[in-house]
Every structure is written in structure tokens, then in C-alpha cells.
GUVEXRO-737316 format. One record per residue (C-alpha): residue in one letter; x, y, z. Coordinates in steps of 0.25 Angstrom, whole numbers, plus 5000, padded with zeros to 4 digits. Example, Ala and Ser with C-alpha at 12.3 -4.5 7.8 and 13.67 -1.06 7.14 Angstrom:
<nodes>
<node><r>A</r><px>5049</px><py>4982</py><pz>5031</pz></node>
<node><r>S</r><px>5055</px><py>4996</py><pz>5029</pz></node>
</nodes>
This chain:
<nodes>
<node><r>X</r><px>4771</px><py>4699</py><pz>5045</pz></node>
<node><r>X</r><px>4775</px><py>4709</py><pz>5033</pz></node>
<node><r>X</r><px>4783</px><py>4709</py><pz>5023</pz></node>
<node><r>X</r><px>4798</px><py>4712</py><pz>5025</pz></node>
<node><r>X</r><px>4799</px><py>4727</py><pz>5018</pz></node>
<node><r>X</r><px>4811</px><py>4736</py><pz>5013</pz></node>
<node><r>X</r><px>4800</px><py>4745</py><pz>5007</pz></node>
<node><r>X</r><px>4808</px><py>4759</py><pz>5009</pz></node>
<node><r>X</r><px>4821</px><py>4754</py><pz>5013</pz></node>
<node><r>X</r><px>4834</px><py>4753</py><pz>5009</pz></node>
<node><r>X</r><px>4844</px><py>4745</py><pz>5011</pz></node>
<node><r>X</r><px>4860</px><py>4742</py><pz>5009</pz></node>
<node><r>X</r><px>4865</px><py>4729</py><pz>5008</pz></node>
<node><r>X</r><px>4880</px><py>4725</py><pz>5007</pz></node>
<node><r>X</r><px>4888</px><py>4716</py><pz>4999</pz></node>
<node><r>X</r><px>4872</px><py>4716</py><pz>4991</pz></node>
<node><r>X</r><px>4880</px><py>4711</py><pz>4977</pz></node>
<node><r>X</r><px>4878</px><py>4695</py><pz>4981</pz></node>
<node><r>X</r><px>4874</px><py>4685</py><pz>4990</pz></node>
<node><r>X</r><px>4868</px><py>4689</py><pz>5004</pz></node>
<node><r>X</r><px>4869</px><py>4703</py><pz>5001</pz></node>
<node><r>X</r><px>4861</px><py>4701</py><pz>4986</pz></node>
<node><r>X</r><px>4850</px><py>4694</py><pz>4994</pz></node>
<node><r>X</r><px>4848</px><py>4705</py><pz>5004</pz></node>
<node><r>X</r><px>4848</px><py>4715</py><pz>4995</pz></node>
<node><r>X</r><px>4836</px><py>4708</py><pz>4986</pz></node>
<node><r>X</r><px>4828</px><py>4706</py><pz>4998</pz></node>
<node><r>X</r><px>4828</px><py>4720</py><pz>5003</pz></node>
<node><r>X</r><px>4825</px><py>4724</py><pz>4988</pz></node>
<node><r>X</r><px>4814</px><py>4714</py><pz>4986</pz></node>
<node><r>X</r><px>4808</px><py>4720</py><pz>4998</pz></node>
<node><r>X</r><px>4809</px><py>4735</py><pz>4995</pz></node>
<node><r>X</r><px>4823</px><py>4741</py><pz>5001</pz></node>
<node><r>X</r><px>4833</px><py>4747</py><pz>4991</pz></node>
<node><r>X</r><px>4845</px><py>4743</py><pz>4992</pz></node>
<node><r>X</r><px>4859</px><py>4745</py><pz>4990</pz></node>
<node><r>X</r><px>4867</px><py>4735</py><pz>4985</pz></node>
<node><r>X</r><px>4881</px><py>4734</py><pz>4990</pz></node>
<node><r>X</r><px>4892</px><py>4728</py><pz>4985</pz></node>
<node><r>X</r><px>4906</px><py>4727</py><pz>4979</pz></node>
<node><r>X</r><px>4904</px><py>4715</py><pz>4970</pz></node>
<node><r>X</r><px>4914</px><py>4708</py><pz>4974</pz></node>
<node><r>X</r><px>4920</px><py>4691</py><pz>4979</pz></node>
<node><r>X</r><px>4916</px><py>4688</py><pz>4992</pz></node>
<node><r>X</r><px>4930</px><py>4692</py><pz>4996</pz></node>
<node><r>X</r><px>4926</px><py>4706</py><pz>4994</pz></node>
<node><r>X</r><px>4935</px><py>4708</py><pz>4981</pz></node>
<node><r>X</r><px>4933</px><py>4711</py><pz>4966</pz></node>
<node><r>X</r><px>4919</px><py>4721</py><pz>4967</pz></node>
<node><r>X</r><px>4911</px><py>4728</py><pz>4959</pz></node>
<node><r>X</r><px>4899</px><py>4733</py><pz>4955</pz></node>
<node><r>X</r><px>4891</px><py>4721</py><pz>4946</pz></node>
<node><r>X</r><px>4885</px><py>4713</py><pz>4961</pz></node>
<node><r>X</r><px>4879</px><py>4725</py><pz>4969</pz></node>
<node><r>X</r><px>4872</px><py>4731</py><pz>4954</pz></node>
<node><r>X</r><px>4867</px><py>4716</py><pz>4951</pz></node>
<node><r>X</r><px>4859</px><py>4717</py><pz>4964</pz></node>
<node><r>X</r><px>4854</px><py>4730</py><pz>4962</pz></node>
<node><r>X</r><px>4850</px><py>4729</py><pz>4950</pz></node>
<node><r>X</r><px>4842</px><py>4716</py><pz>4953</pz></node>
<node><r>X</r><px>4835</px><py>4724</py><pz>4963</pz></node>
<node><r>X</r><px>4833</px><py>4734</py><pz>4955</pz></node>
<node><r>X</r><px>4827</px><py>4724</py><pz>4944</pz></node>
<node><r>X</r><px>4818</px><py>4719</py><pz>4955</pz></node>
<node><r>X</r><px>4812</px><py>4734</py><pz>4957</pz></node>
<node><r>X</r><px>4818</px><py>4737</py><pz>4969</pz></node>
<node><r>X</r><px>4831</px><py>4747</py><pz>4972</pz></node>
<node><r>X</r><px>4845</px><py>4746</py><pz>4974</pz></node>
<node><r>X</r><px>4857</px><py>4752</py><pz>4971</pz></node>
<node><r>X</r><px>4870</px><py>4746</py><pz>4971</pz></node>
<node><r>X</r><px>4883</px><py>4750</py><pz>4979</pz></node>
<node><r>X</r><px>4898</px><py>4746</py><pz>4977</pz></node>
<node><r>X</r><px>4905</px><py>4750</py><pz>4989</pz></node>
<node><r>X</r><px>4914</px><py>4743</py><pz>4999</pz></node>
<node><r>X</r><px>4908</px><py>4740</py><pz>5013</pz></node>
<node><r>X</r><px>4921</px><py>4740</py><pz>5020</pz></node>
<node><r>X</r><px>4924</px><py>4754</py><pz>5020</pz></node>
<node><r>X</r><px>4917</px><py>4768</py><pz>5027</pz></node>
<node><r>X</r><px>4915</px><py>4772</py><pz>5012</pz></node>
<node><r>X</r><px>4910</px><py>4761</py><pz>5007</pz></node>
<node><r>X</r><px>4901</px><py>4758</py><pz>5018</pz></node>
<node><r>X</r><px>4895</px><py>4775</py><pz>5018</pz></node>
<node><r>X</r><px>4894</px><py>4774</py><pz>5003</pz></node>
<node><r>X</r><px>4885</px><py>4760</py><pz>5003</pz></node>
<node><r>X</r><px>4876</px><py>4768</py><pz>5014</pz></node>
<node><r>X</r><px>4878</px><py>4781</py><pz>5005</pz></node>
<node><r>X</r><px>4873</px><py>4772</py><pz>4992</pz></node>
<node><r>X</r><px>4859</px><py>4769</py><pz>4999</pz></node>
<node><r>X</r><px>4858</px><py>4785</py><pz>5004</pz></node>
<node><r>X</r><px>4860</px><py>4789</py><pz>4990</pz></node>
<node><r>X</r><px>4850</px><py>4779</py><pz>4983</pz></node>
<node><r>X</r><px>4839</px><py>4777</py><pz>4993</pz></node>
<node><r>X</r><px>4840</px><py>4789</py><pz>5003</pz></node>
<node><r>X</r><px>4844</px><py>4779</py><pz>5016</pz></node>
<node><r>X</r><px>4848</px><py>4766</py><pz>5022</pz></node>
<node><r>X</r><px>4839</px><py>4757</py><pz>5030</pz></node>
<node><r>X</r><px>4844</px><py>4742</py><pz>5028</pz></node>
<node><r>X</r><px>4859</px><py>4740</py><pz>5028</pz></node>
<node><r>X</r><px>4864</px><py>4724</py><pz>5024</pz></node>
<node><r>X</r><px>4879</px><py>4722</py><pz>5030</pz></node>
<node><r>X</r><px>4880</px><py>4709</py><pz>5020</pz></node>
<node><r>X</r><px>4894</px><py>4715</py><pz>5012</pz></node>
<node><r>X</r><px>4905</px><py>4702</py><pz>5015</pz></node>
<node><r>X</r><px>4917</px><py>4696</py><pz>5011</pz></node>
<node><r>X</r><px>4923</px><py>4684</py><pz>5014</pz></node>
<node><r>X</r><px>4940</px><py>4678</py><pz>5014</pz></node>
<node><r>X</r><px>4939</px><py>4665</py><pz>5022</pz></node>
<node><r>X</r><px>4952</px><py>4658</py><pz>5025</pz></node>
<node><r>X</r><px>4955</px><py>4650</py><pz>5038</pz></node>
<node><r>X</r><px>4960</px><py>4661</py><pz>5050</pz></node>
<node><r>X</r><px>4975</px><py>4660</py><pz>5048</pz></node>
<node><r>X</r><px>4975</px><py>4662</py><pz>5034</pz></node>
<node><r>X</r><px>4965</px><py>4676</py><pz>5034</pz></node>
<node><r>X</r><px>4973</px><py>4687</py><pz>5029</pz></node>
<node><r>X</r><px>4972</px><py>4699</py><pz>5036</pz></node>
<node><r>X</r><px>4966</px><py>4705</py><pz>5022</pz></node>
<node><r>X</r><px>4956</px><py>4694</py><pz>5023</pz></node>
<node><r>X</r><px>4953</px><py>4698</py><pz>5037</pz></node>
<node><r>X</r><px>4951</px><py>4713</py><pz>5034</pz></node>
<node><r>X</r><px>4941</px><py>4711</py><pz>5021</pz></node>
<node><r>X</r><px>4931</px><py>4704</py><pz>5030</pz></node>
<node><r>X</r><px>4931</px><py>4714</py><pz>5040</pz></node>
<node><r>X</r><px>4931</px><py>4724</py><pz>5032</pz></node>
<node><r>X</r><px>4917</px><py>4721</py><pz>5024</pz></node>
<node><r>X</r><px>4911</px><py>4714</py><pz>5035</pz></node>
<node><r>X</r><px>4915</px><py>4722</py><pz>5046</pz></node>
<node><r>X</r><px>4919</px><py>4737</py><pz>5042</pz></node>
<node><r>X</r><px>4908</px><py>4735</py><pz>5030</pz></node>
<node><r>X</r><px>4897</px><py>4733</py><pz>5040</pz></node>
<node><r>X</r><px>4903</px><py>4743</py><pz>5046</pz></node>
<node><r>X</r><px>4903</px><py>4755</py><pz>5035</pz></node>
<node><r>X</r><px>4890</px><py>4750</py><pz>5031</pz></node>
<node><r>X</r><px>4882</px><py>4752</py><pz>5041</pz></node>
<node><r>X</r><px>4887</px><py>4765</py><pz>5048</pz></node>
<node><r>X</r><px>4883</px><py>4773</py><pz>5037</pz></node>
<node><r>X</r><px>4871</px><py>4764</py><pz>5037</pz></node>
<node><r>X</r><px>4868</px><py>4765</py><pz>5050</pz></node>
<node><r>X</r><px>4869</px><py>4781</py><pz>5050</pz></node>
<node><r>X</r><px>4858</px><py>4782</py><pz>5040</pz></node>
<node><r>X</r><px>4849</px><py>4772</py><pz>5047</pz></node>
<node><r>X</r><px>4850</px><py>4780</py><pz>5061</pz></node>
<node><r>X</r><px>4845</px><py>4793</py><pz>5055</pz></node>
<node><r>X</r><px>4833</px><py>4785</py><pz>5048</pz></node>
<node><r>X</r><px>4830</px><py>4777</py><pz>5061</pz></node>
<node><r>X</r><px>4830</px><py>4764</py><pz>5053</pz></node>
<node><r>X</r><px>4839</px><py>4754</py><pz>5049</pz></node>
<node><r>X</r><px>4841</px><py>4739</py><pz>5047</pz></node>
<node><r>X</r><px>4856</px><py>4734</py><pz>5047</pz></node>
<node><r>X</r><px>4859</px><py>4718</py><pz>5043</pz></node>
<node><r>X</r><px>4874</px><py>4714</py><pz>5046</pz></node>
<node><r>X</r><px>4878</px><py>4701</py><pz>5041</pz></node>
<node><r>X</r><px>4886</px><py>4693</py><pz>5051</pz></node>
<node><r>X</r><px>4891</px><py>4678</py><pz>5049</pz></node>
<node><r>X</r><px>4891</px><py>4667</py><pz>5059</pz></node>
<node><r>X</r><px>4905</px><py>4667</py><pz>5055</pz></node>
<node><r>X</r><px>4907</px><py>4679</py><pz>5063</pz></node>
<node><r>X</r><px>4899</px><py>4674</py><pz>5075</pz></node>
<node><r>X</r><px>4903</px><py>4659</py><pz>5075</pz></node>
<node><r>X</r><px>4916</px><py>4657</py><pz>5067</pz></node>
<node><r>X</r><px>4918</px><py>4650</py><pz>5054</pz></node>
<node><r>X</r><px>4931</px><py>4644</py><pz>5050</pz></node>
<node><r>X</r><px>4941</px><py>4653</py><pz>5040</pz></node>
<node><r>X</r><px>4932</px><py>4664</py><pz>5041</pz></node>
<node><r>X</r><px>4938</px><py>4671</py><pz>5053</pz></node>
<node><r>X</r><px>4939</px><py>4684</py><pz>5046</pz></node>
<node><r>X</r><px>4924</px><py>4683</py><pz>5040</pz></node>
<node><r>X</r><px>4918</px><py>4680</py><pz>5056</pz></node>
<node><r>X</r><px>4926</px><py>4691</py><pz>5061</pz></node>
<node><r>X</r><px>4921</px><py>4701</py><pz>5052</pz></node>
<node><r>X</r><px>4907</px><py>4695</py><pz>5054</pz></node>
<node><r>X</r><px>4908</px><py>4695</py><pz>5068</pz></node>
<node><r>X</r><px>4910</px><py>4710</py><pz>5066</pz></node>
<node><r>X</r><px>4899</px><py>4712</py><pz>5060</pz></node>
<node><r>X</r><px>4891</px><py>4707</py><pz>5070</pz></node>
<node><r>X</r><px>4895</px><py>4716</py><pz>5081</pz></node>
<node><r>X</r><px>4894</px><py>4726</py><pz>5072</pz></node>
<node><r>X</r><px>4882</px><py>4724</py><pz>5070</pz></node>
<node><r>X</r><px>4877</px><py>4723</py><pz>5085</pz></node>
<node><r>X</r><px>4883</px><py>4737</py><pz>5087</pz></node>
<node><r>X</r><px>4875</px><py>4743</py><pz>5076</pz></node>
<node><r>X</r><px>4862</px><py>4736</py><pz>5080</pz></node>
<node><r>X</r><px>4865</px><py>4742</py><pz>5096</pz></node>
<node><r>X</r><px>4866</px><py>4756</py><pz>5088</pz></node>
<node><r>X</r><px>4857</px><py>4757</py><pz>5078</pz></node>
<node><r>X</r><px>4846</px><py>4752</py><pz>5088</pz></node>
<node><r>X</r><px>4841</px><py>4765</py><pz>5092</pz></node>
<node><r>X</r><px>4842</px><py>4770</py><pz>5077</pz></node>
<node><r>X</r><px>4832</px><py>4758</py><pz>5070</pz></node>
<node><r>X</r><px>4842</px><py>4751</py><pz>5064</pz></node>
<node><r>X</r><px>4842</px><py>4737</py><pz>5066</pz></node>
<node><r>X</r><px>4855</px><py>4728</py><pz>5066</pz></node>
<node><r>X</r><px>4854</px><py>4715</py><pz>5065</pz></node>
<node><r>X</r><px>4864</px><py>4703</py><pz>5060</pz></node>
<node><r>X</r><px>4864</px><py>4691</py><pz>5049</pz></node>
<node><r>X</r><px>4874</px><py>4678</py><pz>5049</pz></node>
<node><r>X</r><px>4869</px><py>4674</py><pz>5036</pz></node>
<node><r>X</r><px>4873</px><py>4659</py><pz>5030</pz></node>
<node><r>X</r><px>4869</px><py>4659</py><pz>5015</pz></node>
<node><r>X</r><px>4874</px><py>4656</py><pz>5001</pz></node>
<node><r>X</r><px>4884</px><py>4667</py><pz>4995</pz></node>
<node><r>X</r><px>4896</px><py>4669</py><pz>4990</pz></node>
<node><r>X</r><px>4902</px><py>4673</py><pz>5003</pz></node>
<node><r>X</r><px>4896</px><py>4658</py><pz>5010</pz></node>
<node><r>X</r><px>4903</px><py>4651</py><pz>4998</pz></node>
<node><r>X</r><px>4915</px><py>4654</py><pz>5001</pz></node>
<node><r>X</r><px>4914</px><py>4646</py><pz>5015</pz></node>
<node><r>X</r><px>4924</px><py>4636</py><pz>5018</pz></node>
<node><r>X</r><px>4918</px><py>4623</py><pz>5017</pz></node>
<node><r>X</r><px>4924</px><py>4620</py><pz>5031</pz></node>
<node><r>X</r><px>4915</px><py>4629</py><pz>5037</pz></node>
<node><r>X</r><px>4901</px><py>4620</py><pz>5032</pz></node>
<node><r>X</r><px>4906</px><py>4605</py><pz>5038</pz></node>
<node><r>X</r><px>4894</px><py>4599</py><pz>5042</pz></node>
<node><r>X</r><px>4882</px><py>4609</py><pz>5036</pz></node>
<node><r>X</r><px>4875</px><py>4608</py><pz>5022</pz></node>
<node><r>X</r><px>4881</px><py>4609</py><pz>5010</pz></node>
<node><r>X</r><px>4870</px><py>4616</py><pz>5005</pz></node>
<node><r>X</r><px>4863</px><py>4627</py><pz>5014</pz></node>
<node><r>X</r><px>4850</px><py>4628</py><pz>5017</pz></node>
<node><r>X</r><px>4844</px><py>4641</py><pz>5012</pz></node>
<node><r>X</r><px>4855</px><py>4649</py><pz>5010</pz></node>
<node><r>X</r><px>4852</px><py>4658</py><pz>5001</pz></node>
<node><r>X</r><px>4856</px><py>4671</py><pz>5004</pz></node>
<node><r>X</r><px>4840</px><py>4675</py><pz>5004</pz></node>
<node><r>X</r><px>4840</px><py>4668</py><pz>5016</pz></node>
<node><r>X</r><px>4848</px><py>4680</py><pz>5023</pz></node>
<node><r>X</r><px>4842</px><py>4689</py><pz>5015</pz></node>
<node><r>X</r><px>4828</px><py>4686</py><pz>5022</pz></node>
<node><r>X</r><px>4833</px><py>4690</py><pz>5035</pz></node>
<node><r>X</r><px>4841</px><py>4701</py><pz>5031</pz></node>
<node><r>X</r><px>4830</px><py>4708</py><pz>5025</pz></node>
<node><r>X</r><px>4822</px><py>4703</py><pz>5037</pz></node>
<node><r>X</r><px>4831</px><py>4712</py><pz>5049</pz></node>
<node><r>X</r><px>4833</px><py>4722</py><pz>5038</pz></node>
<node><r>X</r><px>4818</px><py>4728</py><pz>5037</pz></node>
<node><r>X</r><px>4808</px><py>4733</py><pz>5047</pz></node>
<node><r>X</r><px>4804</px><py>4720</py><pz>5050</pz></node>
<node><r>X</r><px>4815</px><py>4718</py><pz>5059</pz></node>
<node><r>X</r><px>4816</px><py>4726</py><pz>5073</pz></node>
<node><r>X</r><px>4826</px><py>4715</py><pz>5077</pz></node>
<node><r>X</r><px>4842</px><py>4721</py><pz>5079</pz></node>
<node><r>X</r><px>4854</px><py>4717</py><pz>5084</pz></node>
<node><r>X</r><px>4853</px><py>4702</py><pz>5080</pz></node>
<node><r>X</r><px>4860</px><py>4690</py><pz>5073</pz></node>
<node><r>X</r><px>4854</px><py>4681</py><pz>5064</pz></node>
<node><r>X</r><px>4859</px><py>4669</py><pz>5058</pz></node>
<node><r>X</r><px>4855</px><py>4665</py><pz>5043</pz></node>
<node><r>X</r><px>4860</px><py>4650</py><pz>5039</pz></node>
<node><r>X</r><px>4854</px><py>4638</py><pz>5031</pz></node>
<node><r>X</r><px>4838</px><py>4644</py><pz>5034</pz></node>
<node><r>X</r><px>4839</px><py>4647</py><pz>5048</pz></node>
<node><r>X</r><px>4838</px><py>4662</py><pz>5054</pz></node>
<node><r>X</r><px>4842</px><py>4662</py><pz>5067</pz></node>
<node><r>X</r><px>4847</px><py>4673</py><pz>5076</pz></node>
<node><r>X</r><px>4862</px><py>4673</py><pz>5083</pz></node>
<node><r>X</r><px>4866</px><py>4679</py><pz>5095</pz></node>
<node><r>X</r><px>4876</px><py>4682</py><pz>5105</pz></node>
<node><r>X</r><px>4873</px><py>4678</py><pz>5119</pz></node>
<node><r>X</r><px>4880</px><py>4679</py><pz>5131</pz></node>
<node><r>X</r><px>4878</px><py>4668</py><pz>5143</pz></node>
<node><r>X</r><px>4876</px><py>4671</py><pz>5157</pz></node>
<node><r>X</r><px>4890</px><py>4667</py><pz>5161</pz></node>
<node><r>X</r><px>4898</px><py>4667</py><pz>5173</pz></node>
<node><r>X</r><px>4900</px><py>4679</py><pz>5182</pz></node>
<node><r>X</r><px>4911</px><py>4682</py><pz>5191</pz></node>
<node><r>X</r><px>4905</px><py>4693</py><pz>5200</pz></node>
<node><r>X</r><px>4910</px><py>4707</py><pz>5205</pz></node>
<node><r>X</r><px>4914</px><py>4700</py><pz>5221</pz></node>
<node><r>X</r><px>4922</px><py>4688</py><pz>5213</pz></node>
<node><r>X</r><px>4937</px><py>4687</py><pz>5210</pz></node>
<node><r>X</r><px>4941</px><py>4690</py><pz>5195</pz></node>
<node><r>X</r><px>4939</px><py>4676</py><pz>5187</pz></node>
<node><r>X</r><px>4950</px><py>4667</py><pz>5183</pz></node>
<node><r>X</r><px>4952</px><py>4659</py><pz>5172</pz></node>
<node><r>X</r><px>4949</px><py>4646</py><pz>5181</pz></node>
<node><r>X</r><px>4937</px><py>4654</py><pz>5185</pz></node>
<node><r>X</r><px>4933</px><py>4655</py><pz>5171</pz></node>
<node><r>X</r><px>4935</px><py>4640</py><pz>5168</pz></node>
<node><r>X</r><px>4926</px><py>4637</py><pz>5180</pz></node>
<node><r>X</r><px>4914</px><py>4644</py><pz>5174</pz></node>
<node><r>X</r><px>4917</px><py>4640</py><pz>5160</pz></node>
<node><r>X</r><px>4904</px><py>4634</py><pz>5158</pz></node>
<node><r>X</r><px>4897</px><py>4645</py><pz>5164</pz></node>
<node><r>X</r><px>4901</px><py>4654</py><pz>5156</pz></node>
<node><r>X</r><px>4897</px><py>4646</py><pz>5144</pz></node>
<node><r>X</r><px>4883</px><py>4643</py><pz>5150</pz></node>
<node><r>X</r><px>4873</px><py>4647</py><pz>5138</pz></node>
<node><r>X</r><px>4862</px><py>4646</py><pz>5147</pz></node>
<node><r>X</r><px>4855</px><py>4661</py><pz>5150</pz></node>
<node><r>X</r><px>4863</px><py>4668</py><pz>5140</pz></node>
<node><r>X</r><px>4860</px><py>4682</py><pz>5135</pz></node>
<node><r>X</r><px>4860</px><py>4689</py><pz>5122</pz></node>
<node><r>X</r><px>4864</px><py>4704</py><pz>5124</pz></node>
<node><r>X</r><px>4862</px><py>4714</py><pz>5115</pz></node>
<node><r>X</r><px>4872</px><py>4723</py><pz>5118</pz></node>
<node><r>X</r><px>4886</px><py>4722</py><pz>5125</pz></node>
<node><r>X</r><px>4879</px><py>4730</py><pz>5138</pz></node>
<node><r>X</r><px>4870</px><py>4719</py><pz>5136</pz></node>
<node><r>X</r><px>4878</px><py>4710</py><pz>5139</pz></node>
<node><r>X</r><px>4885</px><py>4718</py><pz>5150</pz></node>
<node><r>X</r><px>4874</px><py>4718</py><pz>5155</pz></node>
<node><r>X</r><px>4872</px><py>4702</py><pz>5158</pz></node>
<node><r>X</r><px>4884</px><py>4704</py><pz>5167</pz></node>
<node><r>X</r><px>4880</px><py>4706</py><pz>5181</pz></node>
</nodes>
């Protein structure tokens, strides 16, 4: 098997300054991609930026002999998302690797969110995955090529107490993400999904409550270990799109959604009641035969 090569690429990582996002970015230099670094230098919160992180992991790039530039904007609006794409234009020519890592975090249990703690989380997880990638995406399309990594949480797909606000903005990631695999398909661009678990500043300020009963110190989770598949499903190597992949204490396993078999109230039948309904309770829960669509026709389509 060969080597995973970035050898001609380039690549734009989000929220790049620290953490996850550091990671990602060495490995995809250490492999040959040039690479914007992205980041306001902020907290976790997404407060109190400036230039010092995103230049720190440029220049150690740079050191290592590879290529980077450094970039400053917000991801959470159109402009800043067109003039992180635009930064990689200028530098390098094109954009074939986009990393959606940019994030912030305000937990509180769900009464006590503010509606102002409720809108930052959207805005950098949701919009900025958003602003990022349309202008990334339209520079991958005319090329033919493109690798697009969204970072997801099992927050957003299973819950995690006094984290509402962040598993709503994740789980919008992820059917962001689904969309833009389904259209970038006939283009070359690749779309895929990580729900990472790792040390970081963002995973320190967990609430204690949510680890009854696990490790107090985690196996392997160094950011590295996400970096490894990221860069995986960023290069060539991967002709996979349109998938979920799990990353937590050394295990990489992939998620999905599936859809059971059901029961079915037929065309010749009366409308269903609720006592109908609690009848076939169990029926309807049956995991047995279940299906993984790929698409909502998909899974229109299981109805017959």
C-alpha cells in the first residue's frame, strides 16, 4: 500500500491555531499539502483573538520546510468564510482539502443557555461550515477534485448533558454535510464526517458529570489520533464519501443512520390510530432487516 501523499495539494484547515485543528494541519504538511492556517486566536468560547496561534503553526511548518500561510478571519460570516477560500487562491493558486475543525464551546445545563450562548455555537459550527465550504466548494467543482472533512460530535448525534446548544450545532453539521457529499458526488469531491474524542482545550471543559463510569485518563487521545484519519479521507487514498466515522480512546469505527423495516399500514387499509400504533409498537422498533439509505429518496424508496 502507498504512502498517504499531499504532494501538489493544498489544503485549508479551520480553527488550525491549537488542538485538533494544530494536528491536522502538521500532518497534511508533513506529507507535502500547503496549508492555510486558519484561526482567530482566541478562548474556547470564541472570545479574545488575535494573530499569535494561527502564525505559531505556520511558522513551525514553515521551519519543518514545508508551506503555510496564516489567516485571521471569522468563519461565522460570508466574508470571512470567502476571504479564508480567497487566502489559499492568492497563496497557492487553488483549494483541494477543506478541514471544517473551527469551534467553540458554552456549556450550561438547558434552562440556563442564553440565547446568546445558543447563537455563537451555531454560528461557528453551523454557518461557519457553511461559509467555508461554498466558496470552497465552487473552487473544487471547476477543478474536478476536492476532499471536504466536517467535524461533527457524538454530542450532536446521541446527546450529552449541558451541551444542548453544542449537539444542535453539531447535529447541523452533519446534515450539512450529507447534503454536500450528495452534490459534490458528480464533481470529485468527497465529503465525509468525523465525531472525534480527544485531548484539547475544547474536551477540558467537559463537565465532569458527562464521564461517570469511563477512564479517568483516556486511552490514546491525543489529537494525533484524529489527525490520522483526517488526513486519511482527505487524500486520494480515500474514494469513500458520504460517511460517519467515530474516533474515541483508540477505536475508529464508522456511525450510521439506519432505518428498520417497520410496519406498514397499506393503500386498502383505514388511516391508523394511536391504539393502532401502540399495537405495533414493537414492530416498528424491530432492528432486524434494517437499512442504511443514502439519500432521503433512498429511503422513500424502502416504502412500498
Amino acid at each position: 500500500m502507498s504512502a498517504v501523499s499531499f504532494t501538489g495539494r493544498v489544503a485549508v484547515v479551520t480553527g488550525a491555531g491549537g488542538g485538533l485543528g494544530r494536528a491536522h494541519a502538521l500532518e497534511l504538511a508533513s506529507r507535502g499539502a500547503k496549508v492555510v492556517i486558519n484561526d482567530l486566536g482566541g478562548d474556547i468560547s470564541g472570545e479574545n483573538g488575535g494573530t499569535a496561534m494561527a502564525d505559531q503553526v505556520a511558522d513551525e511548518i514553515r521551519a519543518a520546510g514545508g508551506e503555510a500561510v496564516s489567516n485571521y478571519d471569522s468563519v461565522a460570516t460570508p466574508e470571512g468564510g470567502q476571504a479564508i477560500v480567497q487566502t489559499a487562491l492568492d497563496a497557492f493558486g487553488k483549494i483541494d482539502i477543506l478541514v471544517n475543525n473551527a469551534g467553540n464551546i458554552r456549556n450550561a445545563a438547558f434552562t440556563d443557555l442564553t440565547p446568546a450562548a445558543i447563537d455563537a455555537l451555531l454560528a461557528v459550527h453551523v454557518n461557519g461550515a457553511f461559509y467555508v465550504t461554498q466558496p470552497a466548494f465552487a473552487n473544487m467543482r471547476e477543478n474536478g477534485y476536492g476532499r471536504i472533512v466536517f467535524t461533527s460530535s457524538a454530542a450532536g448525534l446521541f446527546g450529552s448533558i449541558q451541551q444542548a446548544n453544542y449537539a444542535a450545532a453539531k447535529g447541523g453539521v452533519f446534515g450539512l454535510a450529507n447534503v454536500v457529499a450528495l452534490e459534490g458526488a458528480p464533481h470529485g469531491i468527497l465529503a465525509n464526517t468525523i465525531l472525534p474524542a480527544a485531548v484539547s482545550r475544547m474536551g477540558a471543559d467537559m463537565n465532569a458529570d458527562q464521564f461517570v463510569g469511563m477512564p479517568t485518563t483516556p486511552a490514546h487521545a491525543e489529537p494525533e489520533m484524529i489527525s490520522a484519519l483526517v488526513a486519511y479521507l482527505a487524500s486520494e487514498s480515500n474514494t469513500r464519501s458520504h460517511e460517519l466515522y467515530s474516533i474515541a480512546r483508540g477505536r475508529y469505527a464508522r456511525v450510521f443512520m439506519g432505518v428498520t423495516p417497520g410496519w406498514h399500514v397499506t393503500a386498502d387499509e383505514p388511516v391508523a390510530t394511536p391504539d393502532d400504533v401502540a399495537a405495533h409498537i414493537d414492530r416498528i422498533r424491530d432492528l432486524d432487516g434494517y437499512a442504511i439509505p443514502g439519500s432521503m429518496n433512498e429511503e422513500f424508496a424502502l416504502v412500498r
